[in-house]
Structures are given as structure tokens and as C-alpha cells.
C-alpha positions in Angstrom: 16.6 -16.9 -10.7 16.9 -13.8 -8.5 18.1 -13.8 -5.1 15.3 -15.2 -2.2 13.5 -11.8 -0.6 13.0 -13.0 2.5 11.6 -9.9 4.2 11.3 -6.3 2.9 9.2 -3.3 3.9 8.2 0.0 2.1 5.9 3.1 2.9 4.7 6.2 0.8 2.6 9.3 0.8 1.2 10.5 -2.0 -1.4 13.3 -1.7 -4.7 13.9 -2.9 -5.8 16.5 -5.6 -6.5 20.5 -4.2 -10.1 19.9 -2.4 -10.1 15.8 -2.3 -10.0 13.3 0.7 -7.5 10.9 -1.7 -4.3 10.7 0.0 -2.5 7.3 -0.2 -0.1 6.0 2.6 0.4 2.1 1.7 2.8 0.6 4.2 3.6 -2.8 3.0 5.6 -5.9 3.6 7.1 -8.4 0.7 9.3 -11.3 0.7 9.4 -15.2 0.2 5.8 -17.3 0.1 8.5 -19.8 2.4 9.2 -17.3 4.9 7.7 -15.1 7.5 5.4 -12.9 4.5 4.2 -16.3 3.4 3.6 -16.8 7.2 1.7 -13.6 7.8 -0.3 -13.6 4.5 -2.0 -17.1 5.1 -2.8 -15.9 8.8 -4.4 -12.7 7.3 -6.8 -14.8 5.4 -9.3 -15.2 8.3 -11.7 -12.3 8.1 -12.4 -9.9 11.1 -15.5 -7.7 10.9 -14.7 -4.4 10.0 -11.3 -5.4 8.0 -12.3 -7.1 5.2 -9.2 -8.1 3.4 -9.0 -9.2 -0.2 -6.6 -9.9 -2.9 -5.6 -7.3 -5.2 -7.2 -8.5 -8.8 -7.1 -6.2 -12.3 -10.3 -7.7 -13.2 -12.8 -10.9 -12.6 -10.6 -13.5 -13.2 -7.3 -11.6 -12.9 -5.9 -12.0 -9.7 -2.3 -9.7 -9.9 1.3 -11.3 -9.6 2.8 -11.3 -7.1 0.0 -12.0 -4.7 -1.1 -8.9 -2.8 -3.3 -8.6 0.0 -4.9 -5.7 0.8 -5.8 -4.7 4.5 -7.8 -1.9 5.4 -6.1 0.8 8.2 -9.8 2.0 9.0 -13.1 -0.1 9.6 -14.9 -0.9 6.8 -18.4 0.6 8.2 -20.8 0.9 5.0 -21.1 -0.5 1.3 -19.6 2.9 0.2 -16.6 2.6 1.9 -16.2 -1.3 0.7 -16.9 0.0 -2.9 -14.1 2.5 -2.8 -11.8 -0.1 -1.3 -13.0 -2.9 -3.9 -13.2 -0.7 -6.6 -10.8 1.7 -7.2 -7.7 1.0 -4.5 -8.2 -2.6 -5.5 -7.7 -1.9 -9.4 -5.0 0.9 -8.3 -2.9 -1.9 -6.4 -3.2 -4.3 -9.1 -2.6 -1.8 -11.5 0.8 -0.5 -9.6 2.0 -4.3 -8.6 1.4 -5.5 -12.3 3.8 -2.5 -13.5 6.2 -3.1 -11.2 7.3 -6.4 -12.5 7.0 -4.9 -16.2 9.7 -2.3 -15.1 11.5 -4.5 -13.6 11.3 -3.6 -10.3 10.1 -6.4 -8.9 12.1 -10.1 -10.4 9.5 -11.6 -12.9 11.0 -14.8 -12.3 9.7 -15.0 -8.2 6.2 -13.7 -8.9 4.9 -17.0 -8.0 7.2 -17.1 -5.0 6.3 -13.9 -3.6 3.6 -12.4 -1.3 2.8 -9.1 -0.6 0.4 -7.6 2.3 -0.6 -4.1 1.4 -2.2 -1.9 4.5 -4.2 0.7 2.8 -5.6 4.2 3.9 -8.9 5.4 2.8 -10.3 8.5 4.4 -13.6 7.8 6.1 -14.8 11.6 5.1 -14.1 10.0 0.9 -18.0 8.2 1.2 -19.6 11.2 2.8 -18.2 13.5 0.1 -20.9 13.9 -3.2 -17.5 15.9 -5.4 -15.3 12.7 -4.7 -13.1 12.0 -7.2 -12.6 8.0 -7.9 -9.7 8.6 -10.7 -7.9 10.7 -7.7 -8.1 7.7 -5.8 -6.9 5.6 -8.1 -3.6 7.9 -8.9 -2.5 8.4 -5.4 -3.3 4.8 -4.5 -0.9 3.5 -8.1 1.3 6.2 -7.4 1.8 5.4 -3.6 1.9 1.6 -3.9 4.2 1.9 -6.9 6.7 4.1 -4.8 6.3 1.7 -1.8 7.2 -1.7 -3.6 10.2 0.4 -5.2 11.1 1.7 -1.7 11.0 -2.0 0.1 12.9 -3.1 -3.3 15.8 -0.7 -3.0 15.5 -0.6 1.2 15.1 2.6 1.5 15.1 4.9 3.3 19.2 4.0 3.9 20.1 4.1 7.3 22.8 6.8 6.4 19.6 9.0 5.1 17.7 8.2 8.4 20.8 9.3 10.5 21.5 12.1 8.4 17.7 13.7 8.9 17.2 12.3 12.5 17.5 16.4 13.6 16.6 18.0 10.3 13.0 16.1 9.7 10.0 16.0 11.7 6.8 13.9 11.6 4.2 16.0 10.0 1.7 15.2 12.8 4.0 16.0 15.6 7.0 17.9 15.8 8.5 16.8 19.5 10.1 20.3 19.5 7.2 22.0 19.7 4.1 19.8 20.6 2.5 20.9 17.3 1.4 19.2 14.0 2.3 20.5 10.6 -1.5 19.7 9.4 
């Protein structure tokens, strides 16, 4: 058996096709159904209106390994949104979790030992929009989860990469040198 993960964290950004709403940003948390994960994961079970969390399955029947729990960023305020949320995020989570224990990059041997809570980004503007396209979805949402397991996995960012681009990168919403956003 692997070593216990007790406690590990990962981000991405992955963005959207030229003309879609589709960006990705998981930020997500993984370690030990014993620990503080297991901790949080059970506590997120209660439901909250607006934040309807749910598991991440493949298909009816086909809840994914390790256990992932998906938490919405923004308020779920119509059927559309919850359809885009249940539908293609959810199979995109699934999808990316699945693989990562086929490539080995998270231990087959803990899947039933590990949780995982998933916060997940949907532009509100996606539901309003008739040209929306769900396989975009889908591929920054795998693409972004599959880069945030490996991420918490490998805990990264280093803090020598941190250190190293504390002057040399800025967040793209505000850059404190100049009170401006990069959007």
C-alpha cells in the first residue's frame, strides 16, 4: 500500500474555446477518508439551497473512485444551470478522476480510502447562451480537474516556484502594481 495522503490541494485553469463561456478553475482538496478530507466531505453532505452538491458518477450506477464531491462556486439558480452541472461537469469529473488512477496518478490501491471535494466554476452567462458548447465544457472541465488532482498529487506549485515568481507573476484579475486586471 501507498503512503496515507492525509491532506493535499490542487487548482487549474483551463480556458474555454474562442467565443464560449467554458472555462474550468477546479480548486480541490484530497487526502485520507480518516482525516480532515474525510472530515470535510461528510460535513458537505447537508444540502444548502443554491449549492447543490453531488457525487461525481460516470453513469447511473457508476459512482467514480475515489469519491468526489462536487461543490458549485456560483448559486445554482435554474434547471439549466443544474443540467450543465449534472450533466456535463459531472461526467467531465468522473471522466478526469477515473483516468487519473488509470495513469497512475492517483494510487489504485487507496481509492476506497480516499475522498476528494471538487469546487467547480460554471459561468452563469453558459445557460443564457443558445451557441453553448457542452463538449467545450466537458474538455476544460476533464482537462482542468485532471491537471488539479496531478497538481495536489505532485504539490505543486513548489514553494521554490512560488518564491521564484512572487515579483515576476501577477494575478490576472489584479495586478497590485497597477490597480488593473489583465481581463
Amino acid at each position: 500500500m501507498s503512503d496515507v495522503i492525509n491532506f493535499r490541494t490542487g487548482e487549474a485553469t483551463v480556458f474555454a474555446a474562442e467565443g464560449q463561456l467554458t472555462d474550468a478553475m477546479p480548486e480541490i482538496v484530497l487526502g485520507s477518508v480518516h482525516g480532515p478530507v474525510g472530515n470535510a466531505f461528510a460535513t458537505l453532505m447537508g444540502q444548502s439551497e443554491g449549492h447543490t452538491r453531488m457525487f461525481a458518477v460516470r453513469a447511473t450506477n457508476q459512482q467514480v473512485k475515489p469519491a468526489t464531491l462536487m461543490v458549485p462556486k456560483v448559486t445554482i439558480k435554474s434547471m439549466e444551470y443544474a443540467n450543465l452541472f449534472g450533466g456535463p461537469m459531472q461526467s467531465a469529473v468522473a471522466d478526469a478522476v477515473l483516468d487519473c488512477v488509470i495513469d497512475g496518478t492517483l494510487p489504485r490501491d487507496q481509492v476506497n480510502e480516499l475522498g476528494i471535494i471538487a469546487m467547480l466554476w460554471i459561468d452563469p452567462e453558459c445557460v443564457k447562451d443558445p451557441n453553448l458548447d457542452r463538449k467545450d465544457l466537458y474538455r476544460t472541465n476533464y482537462e482542468a480537474m485532471k491537471l488539479a488532482v496531478k497538481r495536489a498529487m505532485d504539490n505543486a506549485p513548489s514553494i521554490e516556484e512560488l518564491i521564484a515568481n512572487r515579483n515576476k507573476i501577477h494575478h490576472e484579475m489584479y495586478n497590485p502594481e497597477t490597480g488593473e486586471s489583465i481581463w
